[in-house]
C-alpha positions in Angstrom: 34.6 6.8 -15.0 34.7 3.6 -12.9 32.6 1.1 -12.1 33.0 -1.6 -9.5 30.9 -4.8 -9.0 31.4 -6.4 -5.3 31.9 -9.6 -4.9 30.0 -10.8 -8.1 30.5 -14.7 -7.3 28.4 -14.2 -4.6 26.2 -11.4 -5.5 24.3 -12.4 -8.5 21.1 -14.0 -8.0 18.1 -13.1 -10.0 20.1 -12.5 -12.5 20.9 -9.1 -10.8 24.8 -9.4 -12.7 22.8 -8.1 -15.6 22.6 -4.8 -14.2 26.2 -4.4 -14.2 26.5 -6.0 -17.7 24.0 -3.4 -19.0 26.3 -0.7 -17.9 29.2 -2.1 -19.1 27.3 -2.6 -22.9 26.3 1.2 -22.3 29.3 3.0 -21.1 31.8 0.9 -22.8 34.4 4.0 -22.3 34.5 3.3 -18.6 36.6 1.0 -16.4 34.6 -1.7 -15.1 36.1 -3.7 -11.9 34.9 -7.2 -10.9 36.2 -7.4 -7.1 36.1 -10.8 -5.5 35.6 -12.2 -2.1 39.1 -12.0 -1.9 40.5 -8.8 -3.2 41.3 -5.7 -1.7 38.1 -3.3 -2.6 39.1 -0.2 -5.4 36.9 1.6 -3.5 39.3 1.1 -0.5 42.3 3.4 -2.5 40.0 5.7 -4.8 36.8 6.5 -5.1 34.8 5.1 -7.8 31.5 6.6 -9.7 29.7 3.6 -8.7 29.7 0.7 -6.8 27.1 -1.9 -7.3 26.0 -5.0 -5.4 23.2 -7.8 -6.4 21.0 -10.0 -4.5 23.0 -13.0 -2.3 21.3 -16.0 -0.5 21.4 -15.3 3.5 24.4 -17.1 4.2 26.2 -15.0 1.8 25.5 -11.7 3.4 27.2 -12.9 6.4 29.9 -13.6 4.1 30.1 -10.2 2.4 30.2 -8.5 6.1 32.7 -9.9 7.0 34.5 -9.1 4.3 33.3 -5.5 4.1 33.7 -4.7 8.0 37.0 -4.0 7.8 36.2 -0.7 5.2 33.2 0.3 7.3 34.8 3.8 7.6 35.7 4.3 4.3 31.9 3.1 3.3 30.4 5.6 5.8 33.1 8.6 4.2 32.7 7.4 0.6 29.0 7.8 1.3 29.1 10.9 2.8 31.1 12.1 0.0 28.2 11.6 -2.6 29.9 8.7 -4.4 26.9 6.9 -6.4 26.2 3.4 -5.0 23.6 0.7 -6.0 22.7 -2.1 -3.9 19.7 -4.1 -4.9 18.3 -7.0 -3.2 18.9 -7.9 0.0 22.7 -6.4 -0.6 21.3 -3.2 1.1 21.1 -4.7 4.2 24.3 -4.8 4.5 24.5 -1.0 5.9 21.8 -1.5 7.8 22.4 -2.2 11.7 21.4 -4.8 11.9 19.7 -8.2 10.4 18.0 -10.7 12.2 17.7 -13.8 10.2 14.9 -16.6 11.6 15.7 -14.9 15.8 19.8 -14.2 15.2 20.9 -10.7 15.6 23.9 -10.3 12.9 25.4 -6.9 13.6 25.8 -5.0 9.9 27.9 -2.2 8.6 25.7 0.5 10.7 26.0 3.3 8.1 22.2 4.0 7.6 19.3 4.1 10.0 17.1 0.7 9.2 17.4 -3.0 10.3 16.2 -6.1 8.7 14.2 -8.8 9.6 14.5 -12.4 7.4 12.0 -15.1 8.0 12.9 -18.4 5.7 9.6 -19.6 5.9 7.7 -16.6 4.5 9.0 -15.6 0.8 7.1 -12.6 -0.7 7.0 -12.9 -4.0 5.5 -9.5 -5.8 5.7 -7.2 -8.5 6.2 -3.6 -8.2 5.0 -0.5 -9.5 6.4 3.1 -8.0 7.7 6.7 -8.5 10.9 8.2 -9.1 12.3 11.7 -10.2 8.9 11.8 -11.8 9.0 8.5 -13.7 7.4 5.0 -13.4 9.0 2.4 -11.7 8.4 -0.8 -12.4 10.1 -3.9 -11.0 9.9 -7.6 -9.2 10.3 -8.9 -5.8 11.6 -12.1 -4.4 12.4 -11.8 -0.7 12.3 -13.3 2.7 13.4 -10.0 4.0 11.6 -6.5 4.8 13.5 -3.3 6.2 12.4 -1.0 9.1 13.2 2.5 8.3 14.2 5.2 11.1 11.8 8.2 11.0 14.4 10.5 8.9 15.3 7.9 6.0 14.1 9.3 2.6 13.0 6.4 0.6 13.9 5.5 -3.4 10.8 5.0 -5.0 6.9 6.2 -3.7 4.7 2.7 -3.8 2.2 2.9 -6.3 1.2 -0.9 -6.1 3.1 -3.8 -4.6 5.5 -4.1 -1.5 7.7 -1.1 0.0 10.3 -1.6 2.5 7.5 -3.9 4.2 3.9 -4.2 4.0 2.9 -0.6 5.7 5.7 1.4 4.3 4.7 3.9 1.6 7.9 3.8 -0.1 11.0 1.3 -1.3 14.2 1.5 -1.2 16.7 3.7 1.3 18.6 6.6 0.0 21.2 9.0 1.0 23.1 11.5 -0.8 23.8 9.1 -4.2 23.4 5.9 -2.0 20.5 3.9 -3.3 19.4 0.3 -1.9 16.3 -1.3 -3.1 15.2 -4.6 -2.9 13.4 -4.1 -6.7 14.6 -7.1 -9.1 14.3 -7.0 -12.9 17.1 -6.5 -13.4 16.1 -3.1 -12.4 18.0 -0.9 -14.6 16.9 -3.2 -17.6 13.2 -3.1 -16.7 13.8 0.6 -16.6 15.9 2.7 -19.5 14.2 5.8 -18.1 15.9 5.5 -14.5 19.1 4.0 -16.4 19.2 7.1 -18.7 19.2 9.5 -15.6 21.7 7.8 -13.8 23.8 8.0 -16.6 23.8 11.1 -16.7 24.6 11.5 -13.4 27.5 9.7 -14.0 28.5 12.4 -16.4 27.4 10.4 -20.0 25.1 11.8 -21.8 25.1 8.7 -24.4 21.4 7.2 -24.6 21.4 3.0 -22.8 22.3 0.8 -25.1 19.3 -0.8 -26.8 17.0 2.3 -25.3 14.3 2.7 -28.1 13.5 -1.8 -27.4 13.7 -0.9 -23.7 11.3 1.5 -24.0 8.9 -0.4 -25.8 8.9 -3.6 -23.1 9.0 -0.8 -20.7 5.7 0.9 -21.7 4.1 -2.6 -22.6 5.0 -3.5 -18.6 4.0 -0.6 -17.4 0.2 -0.7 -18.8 0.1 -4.1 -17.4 1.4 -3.3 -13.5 -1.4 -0.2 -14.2 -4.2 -2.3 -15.0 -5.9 -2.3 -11.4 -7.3 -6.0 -12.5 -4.5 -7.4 -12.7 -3.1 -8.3 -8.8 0.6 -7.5 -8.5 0.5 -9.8 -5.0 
């Protein structure tokens, strides 16, 4: 099994480099690559189990395009292919087609059927609780961005409270095949050892999350809170 983080020195705010540390403490059989700004992608010579990207500041994602542009095609067939990615934050934008940041247009990757819109004046700032496969969901958001989903794109989590893709979407996240961007913080696999678990096992280990009976316990002392209707997640 391997794992690759893209472009880490770049892709790591909100602590969203813990998601990738939290595999590597619970699959430490597997072969964990760091690729930098710099480097030629893994991904670009043999496919991976997963690739994960975090959260960036805007400048940054113009960065990581142009850095990623030149794979688009392999993207779009690893993808097809049902290779298992996770992008959270804003790194989903990314295969988008486009982003418009504050009135520029900044043609994306162009894999998936959404664009984004980022306004620097107006963060959103949120928690979030949805459903999964049949679990909770529970998660952050810090954004300036929301996503506008083409009418066939099957969403990652159902909005139970809080924020989807934007404020009249009933769902977060974009998915297709074993593609899965969300803008949910946390870190999100962290804040959710259910989710981690299952993904996991889709990765073909069937060894329990590291630290999975104290995950739980934060998990269902967070979740009883995001379900207390007096409590505003906004």
């Amino acid at each position: 099994m391997t794992i690759e983080y893209i472009y880490p020195e770049i892709a790591n705010l909100f602590g969203d480099s813990a998601n990738f540390k939290y595999l590597k403490k619970s699959i430490p059989g597997a072969e964990f690559i760091e690729t930098g700004l710099n480097d030629v992608p893994a991904f670009a010579s043999t496919a991976p189990s997963l690739i994960y990207m975090g959260a960036m500041s805007e400048n940054s994602q113009k960065l990581a395009l142009s850095r990623l542009m030149p794979h688009k095609e392999c993207l779009r067939e690893l993808i097809e292919g049902g290779t298992h990615f996770l992008f959270t934050g804003n790194s989903f934008e990314l295969f988008g087609k486009y982003i418009e940041q504050n009135g520029e247009r900044i043609p994306a990757l162009d894999i998936l059927d959404f664009y984004a819109v980022c306004d620097t004046g107006k963060r959103y700032n949120g928690f979030f609780l949805g459903e999964h496969g049949g679990e909770k969901i529970t998660a952050f958001n810090s954004r300036f961005s929301n996503a506008f989903p083409g009418d066939g794109v099957q969403g990652f989590a159902k909005v139970i409270r809080g924020r989807g893709l934007n404020a009249d979407c009933t769902y977060e996240g974009v998915v297709k095949n074993n593609f899965i961007g969300t803008y949910l913080l946390g870190p999100l696999l962290v804040q959710n050892p259910l989710y981690m678990r299952a993904l996991m096992q889709e990765l073909g280990s069937e060894q329990e999350p590291a630290f999975f009976a104290a995950g739980m316990e934060a998990y269902a002392k967070r979740l009883a809170e995001f379900e207390d209707t007096k409590r505003e997640l906004d």
